[in-house]
C-alpha positions in Angstrom: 0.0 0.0 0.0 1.2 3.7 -0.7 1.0 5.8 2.4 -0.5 9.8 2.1 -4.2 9.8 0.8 -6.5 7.5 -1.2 -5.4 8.2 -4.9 -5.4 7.1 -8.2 -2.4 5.4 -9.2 -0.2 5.7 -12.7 2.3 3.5 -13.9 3.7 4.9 -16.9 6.3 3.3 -19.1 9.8 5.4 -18.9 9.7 6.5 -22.6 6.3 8.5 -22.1 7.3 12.2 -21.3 5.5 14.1 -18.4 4.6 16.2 -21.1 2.2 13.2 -23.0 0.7 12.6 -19.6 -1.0 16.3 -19.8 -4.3 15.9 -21.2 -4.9 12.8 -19.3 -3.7 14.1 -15.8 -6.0 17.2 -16.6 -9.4 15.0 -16.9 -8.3 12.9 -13.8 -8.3 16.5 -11.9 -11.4 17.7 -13.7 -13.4 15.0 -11.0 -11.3 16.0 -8.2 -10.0 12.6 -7.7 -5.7 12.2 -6.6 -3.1 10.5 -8.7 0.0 10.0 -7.9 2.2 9.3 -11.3 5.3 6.3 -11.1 7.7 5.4 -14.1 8.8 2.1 -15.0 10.6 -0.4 -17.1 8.1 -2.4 -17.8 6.6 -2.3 -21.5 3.0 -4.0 -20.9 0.3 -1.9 -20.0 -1.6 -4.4 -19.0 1.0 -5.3 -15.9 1.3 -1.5 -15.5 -2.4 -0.7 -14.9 -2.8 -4.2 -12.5 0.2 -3.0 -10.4 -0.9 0.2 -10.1 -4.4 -1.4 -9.1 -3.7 -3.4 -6.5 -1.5 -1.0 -4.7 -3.9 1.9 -4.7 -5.9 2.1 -2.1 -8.8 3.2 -4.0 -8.1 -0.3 -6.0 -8.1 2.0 -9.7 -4.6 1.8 -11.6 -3.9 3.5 -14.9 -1.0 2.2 -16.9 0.4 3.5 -19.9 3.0 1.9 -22.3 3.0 0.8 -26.6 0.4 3.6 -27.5 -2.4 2.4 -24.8 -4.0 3.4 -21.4 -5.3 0.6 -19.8 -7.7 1.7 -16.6 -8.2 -1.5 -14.6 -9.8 -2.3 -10.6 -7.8 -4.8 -8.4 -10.5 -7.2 -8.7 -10.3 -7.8 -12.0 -7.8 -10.2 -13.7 -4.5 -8.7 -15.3 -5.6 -9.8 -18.9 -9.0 -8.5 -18.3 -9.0 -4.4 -18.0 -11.7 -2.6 -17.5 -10.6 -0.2 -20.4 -8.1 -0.4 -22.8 -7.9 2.6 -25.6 -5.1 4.2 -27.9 -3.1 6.5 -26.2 -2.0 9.7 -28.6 0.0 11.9 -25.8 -2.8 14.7 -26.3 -6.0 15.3 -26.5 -9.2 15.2 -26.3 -9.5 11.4 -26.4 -6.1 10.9 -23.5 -8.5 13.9 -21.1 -11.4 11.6 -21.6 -9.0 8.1 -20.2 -8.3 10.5 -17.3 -11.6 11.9 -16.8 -13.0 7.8 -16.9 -10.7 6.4 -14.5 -11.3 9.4 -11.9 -15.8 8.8 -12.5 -14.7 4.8 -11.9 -13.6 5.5 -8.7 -16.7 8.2 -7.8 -18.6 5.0 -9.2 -20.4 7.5 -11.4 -21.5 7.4 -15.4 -18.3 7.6 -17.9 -18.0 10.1 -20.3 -18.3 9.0 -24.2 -14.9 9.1 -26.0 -14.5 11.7 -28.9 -15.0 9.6 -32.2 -12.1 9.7 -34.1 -10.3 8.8 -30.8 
């Protein structure tokens, strides 16, 4: 477990830039939800997201790696996310990731993605 507040947790490959992480840190903090952001070697987003799962406290990991955010719960198994979409490193469609994984943990209604996205 991380100590400090409940939060959101991000494991993020080491070759995405803080500065691709923007748009989808932004729509986390739209809902008012914490994240705390972690880099790693690891290259499956899949692993990423479960890790981050199961050690947040509020059981919601987003991990980020080969041009995909995966949003995942600890309770579900590592090969079965609960979202896995294209992640551009901007815009509209990375906010909307954030913005999803933050309404998850408030356990209320996800936005729809931009089409195109």
């Amino acid at each position: 477990m991380i100590d400090g507040p409940p939060s959101i947790l991000l494991h993020v490959n080491s070759s995405v830039t803080d500065a691709q992480l923007t748009d989808l840190l932004l729509g986390i903090e739209e809902e008012g939800v914490p994240v705390d952001v972690s880099h790693h070697d690891h290259l499956n987003p899949l692993v990423l997201a479960h890790d981050a799962a199961v050690t947040s406290r509020l059981g919601v990991g987003v991990g980020i790696s080969l041009g995909y955010a995966v949003i995942t719960t600890e309770k579900l198994h590592e090969d079965r996310p609960y979202i896995a979409r294209h992640f551009a490193g901007g815009g509209a469609g990375d906010r909307t990731v954030g913005s999803n994984a933050a309404r998850l943990v408030k356990r209320i209604p996800l936005r729809d993605y931009p089409t195109g996205t």
